[in-house]
Residue, then its C-alpha position, 0 to 999 in steps of 0.5 A: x066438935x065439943x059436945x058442950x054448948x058454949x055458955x052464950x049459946x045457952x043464955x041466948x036459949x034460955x032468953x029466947x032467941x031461936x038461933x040458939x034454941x036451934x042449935x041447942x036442938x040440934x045438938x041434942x038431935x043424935x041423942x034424941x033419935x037413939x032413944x027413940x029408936x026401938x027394935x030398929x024401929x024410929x018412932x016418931x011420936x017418940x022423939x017428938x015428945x023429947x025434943x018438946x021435953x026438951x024445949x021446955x025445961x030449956x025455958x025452964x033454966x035458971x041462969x041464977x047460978x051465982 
């Protein structure tokens, strides 16, 4: 599996539609759990804030690259 989104999974995240946001999430799934591991330990709290951190600057996104 690519590690990079397809450029129309992200417009269509960018735009709103939740099929993408969803893939967009899980995508980035494995790497928020690692960093939300500490000690062995999964914080939950953690990961929860990243992955809001996430969805915001995902909303953020400017497509204007041109």
């Amino acid at each position: 599996m690519s590690r990079l989104l397809p450029i129309s999974v992200i417009t269509g995240a960018v735009t709103g539609d939740p099929e993408s946001v969803n893939e967009v999430i899980r995508n980035y799934t494995g790497y928020i759990a690692f960093l939300s591991s500490r000690y062995g330990h999964f914080d939950v709290e953690a990961s929860c804030r990243m992955e809001a951190q996430l969805l915001q600057a995902l909303f953020k996104f400017d497509l204007n690259y041109t």
